[in-house]
C-alpha positions in Angstrom: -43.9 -1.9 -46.6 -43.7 -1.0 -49.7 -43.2 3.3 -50.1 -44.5 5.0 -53.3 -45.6 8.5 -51.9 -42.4 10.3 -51.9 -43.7 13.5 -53.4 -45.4 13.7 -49.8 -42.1 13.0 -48.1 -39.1 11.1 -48.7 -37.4 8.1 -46.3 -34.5 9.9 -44.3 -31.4 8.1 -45.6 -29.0 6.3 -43.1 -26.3 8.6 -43.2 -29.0 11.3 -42.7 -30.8 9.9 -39.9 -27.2 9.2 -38.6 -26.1 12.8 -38.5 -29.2 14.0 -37.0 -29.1 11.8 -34.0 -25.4 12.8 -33.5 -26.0 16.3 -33.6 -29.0 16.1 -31.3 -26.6 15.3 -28.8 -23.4 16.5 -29.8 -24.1 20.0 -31.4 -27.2 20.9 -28.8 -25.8 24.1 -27.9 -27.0 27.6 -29.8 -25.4 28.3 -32.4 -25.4 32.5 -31.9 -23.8 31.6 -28.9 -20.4 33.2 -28.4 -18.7 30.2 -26.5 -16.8 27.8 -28.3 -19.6 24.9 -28.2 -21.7 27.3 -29.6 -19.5 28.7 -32.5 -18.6 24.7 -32.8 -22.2 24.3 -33.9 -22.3 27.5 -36.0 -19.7 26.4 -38.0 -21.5 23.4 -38.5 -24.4 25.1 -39.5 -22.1 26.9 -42.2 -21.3 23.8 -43.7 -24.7 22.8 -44.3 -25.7 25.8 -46.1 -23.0 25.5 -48.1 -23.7 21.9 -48.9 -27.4 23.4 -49.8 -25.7 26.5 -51.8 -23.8 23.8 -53.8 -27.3 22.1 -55.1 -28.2 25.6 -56.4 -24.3 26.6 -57.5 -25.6 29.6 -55.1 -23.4 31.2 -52.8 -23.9 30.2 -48.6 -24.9 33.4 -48.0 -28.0 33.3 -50.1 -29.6 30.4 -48.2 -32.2 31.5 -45.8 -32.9 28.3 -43.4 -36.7 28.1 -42.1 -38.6 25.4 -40.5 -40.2 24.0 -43.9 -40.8 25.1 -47.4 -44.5 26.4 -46.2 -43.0 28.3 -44.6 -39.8 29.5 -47.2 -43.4 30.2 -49.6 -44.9 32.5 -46.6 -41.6 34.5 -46.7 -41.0 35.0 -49.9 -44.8 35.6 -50.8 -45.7 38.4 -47.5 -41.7 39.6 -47.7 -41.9 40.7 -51.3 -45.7 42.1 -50.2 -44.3 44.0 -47.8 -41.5 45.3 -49.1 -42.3 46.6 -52.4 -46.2 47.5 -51.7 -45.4 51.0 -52.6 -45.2 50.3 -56.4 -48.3 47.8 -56.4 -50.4 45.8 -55.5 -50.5 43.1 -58.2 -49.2 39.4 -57.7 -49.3 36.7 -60.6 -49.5 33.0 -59.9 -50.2 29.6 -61.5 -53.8 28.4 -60.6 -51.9 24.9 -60.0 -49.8 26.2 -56.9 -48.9 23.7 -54.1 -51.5 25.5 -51.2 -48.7 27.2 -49.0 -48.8 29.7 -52.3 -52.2 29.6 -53.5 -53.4 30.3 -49.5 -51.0 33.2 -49.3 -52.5 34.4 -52.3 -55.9 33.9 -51.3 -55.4 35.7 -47.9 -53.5 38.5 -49.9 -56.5 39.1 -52.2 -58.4 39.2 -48.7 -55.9 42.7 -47.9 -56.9 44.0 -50.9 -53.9 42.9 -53.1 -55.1 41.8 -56.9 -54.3 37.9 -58.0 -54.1 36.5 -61.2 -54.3 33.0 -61.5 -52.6 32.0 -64.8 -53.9 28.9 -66.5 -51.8 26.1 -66.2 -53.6 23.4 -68.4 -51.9 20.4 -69.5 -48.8 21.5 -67.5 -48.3 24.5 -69.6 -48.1 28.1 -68.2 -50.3 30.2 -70.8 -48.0 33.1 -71.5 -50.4 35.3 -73.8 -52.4 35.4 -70.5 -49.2 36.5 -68.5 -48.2 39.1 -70.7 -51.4 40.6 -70.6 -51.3 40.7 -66.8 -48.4 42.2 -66.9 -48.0 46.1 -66.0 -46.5 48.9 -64.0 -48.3 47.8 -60.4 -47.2 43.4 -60.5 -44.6 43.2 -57.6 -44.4 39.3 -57.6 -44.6 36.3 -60.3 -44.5 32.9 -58.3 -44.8 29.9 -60.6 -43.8 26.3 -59.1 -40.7 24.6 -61.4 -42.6 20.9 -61.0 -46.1 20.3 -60.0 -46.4 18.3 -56.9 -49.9 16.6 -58.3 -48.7 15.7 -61.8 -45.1 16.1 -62.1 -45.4 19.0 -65.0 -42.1 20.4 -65.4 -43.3 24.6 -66.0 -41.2 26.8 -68.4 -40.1 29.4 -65.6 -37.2 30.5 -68.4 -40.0 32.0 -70.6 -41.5 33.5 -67.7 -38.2 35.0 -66.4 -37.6 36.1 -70.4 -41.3 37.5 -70.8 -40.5 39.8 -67.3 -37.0 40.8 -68.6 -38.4 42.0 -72.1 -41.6 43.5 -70.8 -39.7 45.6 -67.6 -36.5 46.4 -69.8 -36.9 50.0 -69.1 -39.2 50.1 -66.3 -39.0 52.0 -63.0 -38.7 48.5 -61.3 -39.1 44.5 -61.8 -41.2 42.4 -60.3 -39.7 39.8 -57.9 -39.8 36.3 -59.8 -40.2 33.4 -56.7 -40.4 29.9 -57.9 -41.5 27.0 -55.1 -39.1 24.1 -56.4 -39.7 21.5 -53.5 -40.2 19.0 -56.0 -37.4 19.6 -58.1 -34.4 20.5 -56.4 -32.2 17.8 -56.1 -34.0 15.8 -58.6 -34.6 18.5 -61.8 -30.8 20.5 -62.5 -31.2 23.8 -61.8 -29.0 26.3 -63.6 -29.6 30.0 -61.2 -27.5 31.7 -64.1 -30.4 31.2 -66.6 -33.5 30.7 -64.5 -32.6 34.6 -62.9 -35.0 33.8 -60.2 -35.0 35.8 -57.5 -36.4 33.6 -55.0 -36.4 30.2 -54.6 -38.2 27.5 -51.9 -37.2 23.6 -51.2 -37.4 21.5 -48.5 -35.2 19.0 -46.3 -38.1 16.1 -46.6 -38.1 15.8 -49.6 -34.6 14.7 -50.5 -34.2 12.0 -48.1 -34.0 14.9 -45.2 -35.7 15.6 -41.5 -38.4 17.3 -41.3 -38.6 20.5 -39.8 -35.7 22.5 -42.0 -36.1 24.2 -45.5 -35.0 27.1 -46.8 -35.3 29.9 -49.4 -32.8 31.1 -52.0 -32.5 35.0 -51.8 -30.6 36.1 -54.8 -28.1 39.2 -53.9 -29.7 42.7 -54.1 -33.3 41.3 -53.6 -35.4 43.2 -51.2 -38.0 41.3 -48.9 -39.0 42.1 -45.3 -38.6 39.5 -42.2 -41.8 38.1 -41.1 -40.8 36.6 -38.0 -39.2 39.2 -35.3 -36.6 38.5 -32.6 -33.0 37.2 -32.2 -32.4 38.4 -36.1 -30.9 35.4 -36.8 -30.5 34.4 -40.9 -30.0 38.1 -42.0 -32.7 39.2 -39.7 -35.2 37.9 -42.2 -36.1 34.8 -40.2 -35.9 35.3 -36.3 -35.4 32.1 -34.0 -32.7 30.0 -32.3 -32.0 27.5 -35.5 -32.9 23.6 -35.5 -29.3 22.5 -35.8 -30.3 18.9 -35.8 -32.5 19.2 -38.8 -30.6 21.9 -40.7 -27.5 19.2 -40.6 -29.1 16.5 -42.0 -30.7 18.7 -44.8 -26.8 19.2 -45.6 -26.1 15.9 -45.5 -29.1 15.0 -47.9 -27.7 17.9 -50.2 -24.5 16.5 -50.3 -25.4 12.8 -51.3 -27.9 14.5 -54.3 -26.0 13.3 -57.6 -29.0 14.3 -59.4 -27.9 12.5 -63.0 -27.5 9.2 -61.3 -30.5 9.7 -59.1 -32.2 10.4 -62.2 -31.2 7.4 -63.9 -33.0 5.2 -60.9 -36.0 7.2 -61.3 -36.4 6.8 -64.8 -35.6 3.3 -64.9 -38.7 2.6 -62.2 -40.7 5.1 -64.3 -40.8 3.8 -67.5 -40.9 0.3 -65.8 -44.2 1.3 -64.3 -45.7 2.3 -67.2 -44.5 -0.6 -69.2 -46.3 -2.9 -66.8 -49.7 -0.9 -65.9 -50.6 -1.0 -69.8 -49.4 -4.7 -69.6 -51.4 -5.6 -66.5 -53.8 -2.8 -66.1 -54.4 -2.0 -69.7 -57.7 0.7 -68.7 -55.3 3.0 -66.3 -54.7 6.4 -68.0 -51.6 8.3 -67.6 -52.3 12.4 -67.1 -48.8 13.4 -68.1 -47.8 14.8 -71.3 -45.5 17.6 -72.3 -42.4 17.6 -69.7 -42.8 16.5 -66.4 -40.7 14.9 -64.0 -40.6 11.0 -64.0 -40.7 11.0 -59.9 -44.0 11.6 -60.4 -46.8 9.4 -62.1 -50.2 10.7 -62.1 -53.0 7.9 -63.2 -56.8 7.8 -63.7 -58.1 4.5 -62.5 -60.8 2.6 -64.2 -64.3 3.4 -62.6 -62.3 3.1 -58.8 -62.4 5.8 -56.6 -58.6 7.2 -55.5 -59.9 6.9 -51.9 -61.3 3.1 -51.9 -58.0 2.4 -54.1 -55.7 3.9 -51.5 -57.6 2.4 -48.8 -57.0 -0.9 -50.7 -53.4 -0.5 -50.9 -52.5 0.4 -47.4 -54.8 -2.6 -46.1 -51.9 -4.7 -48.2 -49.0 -2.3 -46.7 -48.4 -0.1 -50.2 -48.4 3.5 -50.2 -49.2 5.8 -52.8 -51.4 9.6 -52.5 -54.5 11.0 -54.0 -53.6 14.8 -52.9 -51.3 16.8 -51.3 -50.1 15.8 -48.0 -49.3 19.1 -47.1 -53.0 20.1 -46.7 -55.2 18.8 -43.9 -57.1 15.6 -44.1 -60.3 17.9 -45.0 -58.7 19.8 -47.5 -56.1 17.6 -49.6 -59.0 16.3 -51.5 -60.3 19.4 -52.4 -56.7 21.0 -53.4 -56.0 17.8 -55.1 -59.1 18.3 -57.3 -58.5 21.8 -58.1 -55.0 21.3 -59.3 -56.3 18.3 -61.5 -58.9 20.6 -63.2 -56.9 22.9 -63.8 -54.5 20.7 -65.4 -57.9 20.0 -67.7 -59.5 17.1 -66.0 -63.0 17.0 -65.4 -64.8 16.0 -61.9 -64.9 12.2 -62.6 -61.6 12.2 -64.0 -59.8 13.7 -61.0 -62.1 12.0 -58.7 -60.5 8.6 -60.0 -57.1 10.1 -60.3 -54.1 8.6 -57.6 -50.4 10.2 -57.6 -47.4 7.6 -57.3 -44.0 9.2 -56.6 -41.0 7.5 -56.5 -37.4 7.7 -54.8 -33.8 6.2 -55.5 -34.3 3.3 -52.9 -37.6 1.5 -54.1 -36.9 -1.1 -56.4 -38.5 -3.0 -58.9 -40.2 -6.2 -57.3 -42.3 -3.0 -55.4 -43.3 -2.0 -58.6 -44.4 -5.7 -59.8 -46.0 -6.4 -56.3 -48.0 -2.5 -56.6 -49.3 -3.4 -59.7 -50.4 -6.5 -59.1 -52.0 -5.3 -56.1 -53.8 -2.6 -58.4 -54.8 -4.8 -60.8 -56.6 -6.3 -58.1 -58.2 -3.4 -57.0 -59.9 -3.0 -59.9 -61.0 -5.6 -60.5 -63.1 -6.1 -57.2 -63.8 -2.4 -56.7 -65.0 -1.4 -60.2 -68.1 0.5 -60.3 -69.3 -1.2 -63.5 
């Protein structure tokens, strides 16, 4: 098999996989438990949101675990809603959001909350348009750090600047969340001059288990639990935690050594590219401005993404056409409006297919993909 849709989820690593079977049966009990297997498996839990904390240069304590990053977004997105509705009712986003933002927004809009979609084409956040929106009733900015769909890095330290200068005075500040599932671990992240007050990622997608994300609360910011119950993390996110899960998404932070990691990436990147103009000279590349080289978003030559895709897995290669994260019915269609927003048109993002790489694919996968895409086009071209 050869793997090249890691932007949809990442390959546990060994040592991962490893601790997550251990703790399954060694750390089983609850970790609010007050007897000592239980405190055992606390503790263990501490460690991992420190290892987490360490990522961000954060402190433990502002580490909220939840189930996923969807669900970090929900948080963040209705807990700022709730909790600071009594100054506004005005939340600014990117029109390229991954959909467990753009959905909250949407259902938000539905309450009777106002939205403004900022326009994020060619990868750039349009900041005349953000200033403008800007005024005394915006309670929440959330703009993504990478783009899951084309790997465009956004400038959330002009945004952060932009709130700063334009709230200097002001009564209060708008909470600043960014969803960074696609670049933590992989993109550094410096909290001391990104200010954000929120921030999502995700267990998956660093060579984690599913079912364990979390969000960074930084001190002093106000949001309102969503889930009611035990109280468990701060009271802001109610239910016994998934200790198996939540271990190995400590053990995937601590094996991040993002410049090396890096390094891999950029190598199988720019070896990519080298070799599509080389063998596939009529693929276009989408990116431009910064972006993140674990992502490489190409047009295909008069080939459909889906009869491309169905191609590759018939040879047992792997790469995406949408986001994962949305339903079978819907990736498609969130897919597309990312694309056009990022300024392609209907036939170009129709043709468009996402390869995303991770530190354990090699290069003969790269060879062997792009001979089996040079293939592809050639018997599947429409003209």
């Amino acid at each position: 098999m050869i793997y090249l849709d890691s932007a949809a989820t990442t390959r546990p690593s060994d040592a991962v996989a490893g601790i997550f079977d251990a703790s399954s049966t060694k750390y089983y009990a609850n970790p609010d438990s007050s007897h000592a297997a239980g405190m055992q498996a606390g503790k263990q839990i501490e460690n991992a949101r420190a290892a987490v904390a360490g990522v961000l240069k954060a402190q433990p304590e502002e580490i909220i675990f939840t189930s996923s990053g969807t669900e970090a977004n929900n948080l963040a997105i209705f807990g700022t809603c709730d909790a600071l509705k009594k100054y506004g009712n005005k939340i600014i986003i990117s029109d390229s959001e991954h959909p467990s933002v753009y959905m909250p927004a949407k259902e938000l809009e539905k309450r009777g909350f106002e939205i403004i979609y900022l326009s994020s084409k060619g990868g750039i956040i349009n900041l005349d348009e953000f200033r403008q929106a800007l005024d005394e009733r915006v309670i929440l900015v959330s703009v993504m750090l990478v783009n899951n769909e084309t790997g465009a890095i956004y400038n959330l330290n002009k945004i952060n600047e932009t709130v700063q200068t334009s709230y200097k005075n002001a009564a209060h500040t708008p909470h600043i969340h960014t969803d960074a599932v696609q670049a933590f671990g992989k993109i550094n992240i410096n909290l001391n001059k990104l200010k954000v007050n929120m921030l999502t990622a995700s267990a998956h997608k660093i060579h984690g288990i599913k079912g364990a994300g979390c969000l960074y609360l930084r001190k002093n910011t106000r949001i309102n639990a969503q889930i009611f119950g035990g109280g468990q993390e701060r009271g802001l996110r109610s239910s016994t935690l998934n200790t198996p899960s939540i271990l190995a998404f400590g053990k995937a932070a601590e094996q991040i050594n993002i410049q090396a990691d890096y390094e891999i990436i950029e190598n199988l990147y720019d070896y990519a590219v080298l070799k599509i103009k080389e063998k596939c000279p009529d693929v276009k590349f989408n990116q431009n401005g910064e972006f993140s080289k674990y992502i490489l978003s190409l047009r295909l030559p008069n080939v459909r993404s889906e009869i491309m895709l169905n191609y590759l897995s018939s040879r047992d290669i792997y790469i995406s056409s949408g986001a994962a994260c949305s339903s079978k019915n819907t990736s498609t269609q969130e897919s597309v409006r990312v694309l056009l927003n990022y300024g392609l048109d209907k036939f170009s993002a129709d043709f468009t297919v996402r390869v995303s790489f991770s530190k354990y694919n090699k290069i003969e996968e790269i060879d062997e993909f792009i001979s089996v895409l040079a293939e592809g086009i050639s018997k599947f071209s429409v003209y």
